[in-house]
N, C-alpha and C positions, 0 to 999 in steps of 0.2 A: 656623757653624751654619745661614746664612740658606741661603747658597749648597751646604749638603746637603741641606737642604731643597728644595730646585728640583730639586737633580739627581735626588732620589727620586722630588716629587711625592708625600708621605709625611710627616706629620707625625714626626719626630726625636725619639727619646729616647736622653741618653746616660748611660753606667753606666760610668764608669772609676777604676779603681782602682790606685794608685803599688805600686810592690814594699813601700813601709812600710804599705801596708794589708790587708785579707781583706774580703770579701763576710763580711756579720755580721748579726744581726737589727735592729739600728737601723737600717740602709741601708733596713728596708722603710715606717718609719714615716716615713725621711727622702723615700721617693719619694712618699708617700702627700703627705705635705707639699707637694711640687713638682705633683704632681699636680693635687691638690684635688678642690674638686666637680665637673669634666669631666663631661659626657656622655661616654657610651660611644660608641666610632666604630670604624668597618669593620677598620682597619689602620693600623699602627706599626711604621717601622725603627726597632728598638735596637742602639746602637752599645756594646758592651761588651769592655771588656780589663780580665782580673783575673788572679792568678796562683791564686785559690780562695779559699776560708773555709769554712763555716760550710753545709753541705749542706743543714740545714732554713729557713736562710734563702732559700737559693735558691729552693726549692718554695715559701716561700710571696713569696717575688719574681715569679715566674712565675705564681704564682693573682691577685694584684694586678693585675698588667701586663692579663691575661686580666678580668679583670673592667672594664678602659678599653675593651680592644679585643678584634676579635674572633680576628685574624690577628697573628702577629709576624713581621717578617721580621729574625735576626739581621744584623748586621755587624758580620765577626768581622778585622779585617784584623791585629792582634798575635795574643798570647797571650790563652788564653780556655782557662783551665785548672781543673780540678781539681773547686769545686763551679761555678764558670764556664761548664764541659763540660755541669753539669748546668743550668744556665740555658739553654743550646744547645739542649736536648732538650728544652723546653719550647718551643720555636720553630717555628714550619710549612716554615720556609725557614732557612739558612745560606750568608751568604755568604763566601767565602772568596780573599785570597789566594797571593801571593808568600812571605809572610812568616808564617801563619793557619798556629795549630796549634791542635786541642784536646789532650787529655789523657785516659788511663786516670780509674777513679773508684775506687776500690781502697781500701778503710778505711783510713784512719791517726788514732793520737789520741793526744792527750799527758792523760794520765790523774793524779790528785792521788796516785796509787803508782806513777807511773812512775819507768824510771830516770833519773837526772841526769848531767847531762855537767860539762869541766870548770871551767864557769862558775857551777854550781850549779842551772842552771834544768834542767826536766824536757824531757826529749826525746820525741821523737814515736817511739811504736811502729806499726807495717806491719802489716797481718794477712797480707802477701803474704811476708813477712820471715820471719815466724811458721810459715807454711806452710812454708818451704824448710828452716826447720830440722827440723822434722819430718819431711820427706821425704827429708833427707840424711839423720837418721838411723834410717830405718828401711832406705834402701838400705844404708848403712854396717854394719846389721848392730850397733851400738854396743849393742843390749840390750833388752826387752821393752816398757819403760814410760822414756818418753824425760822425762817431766815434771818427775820428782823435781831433775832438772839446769837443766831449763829455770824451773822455779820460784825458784831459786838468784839470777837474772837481772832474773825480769819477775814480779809479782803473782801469783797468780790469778784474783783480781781487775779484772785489767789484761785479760788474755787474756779472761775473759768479758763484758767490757765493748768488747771487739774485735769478737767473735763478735753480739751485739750490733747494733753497728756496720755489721759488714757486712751483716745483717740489715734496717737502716737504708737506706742506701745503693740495694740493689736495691730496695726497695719503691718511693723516690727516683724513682729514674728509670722505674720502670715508671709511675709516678701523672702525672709530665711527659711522658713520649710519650703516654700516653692521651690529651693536648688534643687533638691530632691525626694518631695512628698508630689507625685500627680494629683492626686486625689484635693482638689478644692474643699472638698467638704473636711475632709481628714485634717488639713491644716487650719480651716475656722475653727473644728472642736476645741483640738490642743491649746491654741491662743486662746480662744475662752478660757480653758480650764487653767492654764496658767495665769490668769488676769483677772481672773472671778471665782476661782474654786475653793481656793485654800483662806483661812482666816487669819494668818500672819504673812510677810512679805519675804521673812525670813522661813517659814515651814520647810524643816529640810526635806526634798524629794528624794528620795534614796532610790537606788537600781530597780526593786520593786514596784514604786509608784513610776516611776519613768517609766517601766515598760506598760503596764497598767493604762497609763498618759495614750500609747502608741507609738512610744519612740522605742528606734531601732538600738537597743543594751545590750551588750556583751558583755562579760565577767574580765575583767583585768587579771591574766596569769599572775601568780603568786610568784613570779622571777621579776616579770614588768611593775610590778607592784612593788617589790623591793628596790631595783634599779631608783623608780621612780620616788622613792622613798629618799633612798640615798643621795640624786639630785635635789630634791626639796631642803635635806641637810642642809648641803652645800649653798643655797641661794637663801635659808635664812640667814646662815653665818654673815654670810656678805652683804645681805642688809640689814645687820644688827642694828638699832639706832644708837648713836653715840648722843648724850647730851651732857653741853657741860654748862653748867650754873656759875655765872659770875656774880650776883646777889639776889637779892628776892626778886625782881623787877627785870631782871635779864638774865639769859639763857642764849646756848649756841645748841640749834640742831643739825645733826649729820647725820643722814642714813641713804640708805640705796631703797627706791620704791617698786622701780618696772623692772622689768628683767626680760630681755626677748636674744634669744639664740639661737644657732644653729651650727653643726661642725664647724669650726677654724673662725666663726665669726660674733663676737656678741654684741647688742648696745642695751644698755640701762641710763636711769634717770637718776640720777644726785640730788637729795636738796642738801644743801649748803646754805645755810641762813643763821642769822642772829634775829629774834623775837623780845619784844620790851611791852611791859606791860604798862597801858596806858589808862590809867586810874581815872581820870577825868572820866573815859569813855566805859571803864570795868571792862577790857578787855585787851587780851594780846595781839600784836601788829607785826608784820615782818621786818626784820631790816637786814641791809646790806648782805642781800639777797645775791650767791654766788650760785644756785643751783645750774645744772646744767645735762645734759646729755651726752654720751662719751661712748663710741665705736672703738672695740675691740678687735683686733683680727689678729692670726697668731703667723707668724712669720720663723720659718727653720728653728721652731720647736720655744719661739719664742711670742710672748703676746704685746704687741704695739698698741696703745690709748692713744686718741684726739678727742677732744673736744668738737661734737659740732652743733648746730646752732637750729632751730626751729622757732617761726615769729608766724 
C-alpha cells in the first residue's frame, strides 16, 4: 500500500472484493467507517476489483467517495464488472490494463417469483434474455401475443420488476457520469451503450472498447501494474476460503469477501458459518451464522482487530 502510494503520489483507497462477495450497501457504511471524519481533499486513486452487486450501492459509493474528494482516479487492473462498471463511471479517470476489463450494465435480478434451478434456489432473470425471446418470436411469426407462453416460465411480476430495473440502471449511470461528463447528451449514449449494446452481461469491455464507449482510459504503468499485482496476491491469500466437511449434509465456511483499506487502516467482511443441507427442501441453509466485520488499524508497527457491528 505504502509503495503505491509513492508511485501515485495520491492518497490510496482500496475496494476489493473475492468472487464469494458482491458490492452490497454495507460496504458503504463500511467505507464511511474506514474513512471517518477526513477533510475533503483535491484527489484519490481507487483501486477496485469486484465481479458487481448491488447497482444502488454503487451510486451511493461513488457520492461518499465524491464527498472526501474532489477527483477520482480509478485503477482498474482485474475485473471491474457489472455494478463495478458502474463505479468506473463515477470516476474522471480509468486506468487500465493487460488484464482490465469492464462489463455491460444490462438488468438482471433474482426476484422472490423467480424461477428456481436444480438446487432449489432462485435464478437470476436477464431483461436482455427477455428481450430475445420476444424478438425471436415475433420474427418466428409463432402468433400475435407471445406472453400468454412466456408467463408459463417467468411471473409477471418478474418481468415488471425487470422493466423496472432497467429503468433503474440507466438513470444509474447517467447520475455517475454527471460528476464529471457536462455534456447530457454524452452521458445518455454511454448508458445506452452499456445497457443495450453488448449481447452478454458479462462481454468484457477492455481499454479499447472503453475508450471507443468515450470514456476518459489511460494505460496502467507497467510498475503500477505490478505493485497492483502484487497487492491482489496478498488479498487473495487472505480470502482464501477455508471449508471443512463434517459429513455429507454439513459443512463449515470460512473466508474473507470485502476488503476496503487505506494506509494504517483496513476493514473487511468474514463469513463464518456452518451450512446443513435440508433435503426435504434440496437445498442448503445457513447456520450458526458468526459472520462479521472487523476494523484493522495498525498502532507502533503493530495491527489492532475489533469487531464492529452494521444492522
Amino acid at each position: 500500500m505504502a509503495d503505491l502510494q509513492k508511485e501515485l503520489d495520491l492518497p490510496l483507497l482500496v475496494y476489493w472484493v473475492s468472487t464469494g462477495g458482491s458490492i452490497c450497501q454495507n460496504d458503504v457504511i463500511a467505507m464511511s467507517r474506514l474513512l471517518g471524519p477526513a477533510k475533503k481533499q483535491s484527489e484519490v486513486a481507487l483501486f477496485l476489483k469486484s465481479d458487481g452487486g448491488n447497482p444502488e450501492a454503487a451510486l451511493r459509493f461513488v457520492h461518499l467517495i465524491r464527498q472526501k474528494f474532489d477527483r477520482i482516479t480509478l485503477l482498474a487492473p482485474f475485473e471491474c464488472a457489472s455494478a463495478a462498471t458502474m463505479v468506473a463511471l463515477g470516476a474522471n479517470e480509468i486506468h487500465m490494463g493487460p488484464t482490465s476489463y469492464l462489463t455491460a450494465v444490462d438488468s438482471s435480478l433474482k426476484h422472490d417469483l423467480s424461477p428456481v434451478d436444480h438446487h432449489n434456489y432462485l435464478v437470476s432473470v436477464s431483461q436482455d434474455e427477455v428481450m430475445r425471446i420476444l424478438r425471436l418470436w415475433k420474427e418466428q411469426k409463432c402468433g400475435d401475443n407471445p406472453f400468454p407462453e412466456v408467463y408459463k416460465y417467468l411471473h409477471p411480476l418478474v418481468l415488471g420488476a425487470l422493466d423496472r430495473s432497467s429503468s433503474l440502471s440507466m438513470r444509474i449511470c447517467q447520475d455517475l457520469l454527471s460528476y464529471h461528463v457536462a455534456s447530457r447528451a454524452k452521458a445518455l449514449r454511454i448508458s445506452r451503450a452499456l445497457n443495450y449494446d453488448y449481447p452478454s452481461h458479462s462481454y468484457p469491455i477492455t481499454a479499447r472498447e472503453a475508450r471507443n464507449l468515450g470514456l476518459t482510459v489511460r494505460d496502467l504503468s507497467s510498475k503500477l501494474d505490478s505493485l497492483l499485482r502484487d497487492l491482489n496476491h496478498v488479498y487473495s491469500e487472505m480470502a482464501h476460503a477455508k471449508i471443512t466437511d463434517y459429513d455429507t449434509t454439513n459443512y463449515h465456511n470460512g473466508e474473507i469477501c470485502n476488503i476496503l483499506e487505506l494506509v494504517g487502516r483496513q476493514v473487511f467482511y468474514q463469513v463464518d458459518k456452518d451450512w446443513h443441507y435440508r433435503s426435504e427442501e434440496k437445498r442448503w441453509v445457513p447456520m450458526n451464522d458468526q459472520s462479521g466485520w472487523y476494523l484493522c488499524t495498525e498502532r507502533d508497527g503493530k495491527w489492532m482487530h475489533a469487531k464492529f457491528f452494521i444492522r
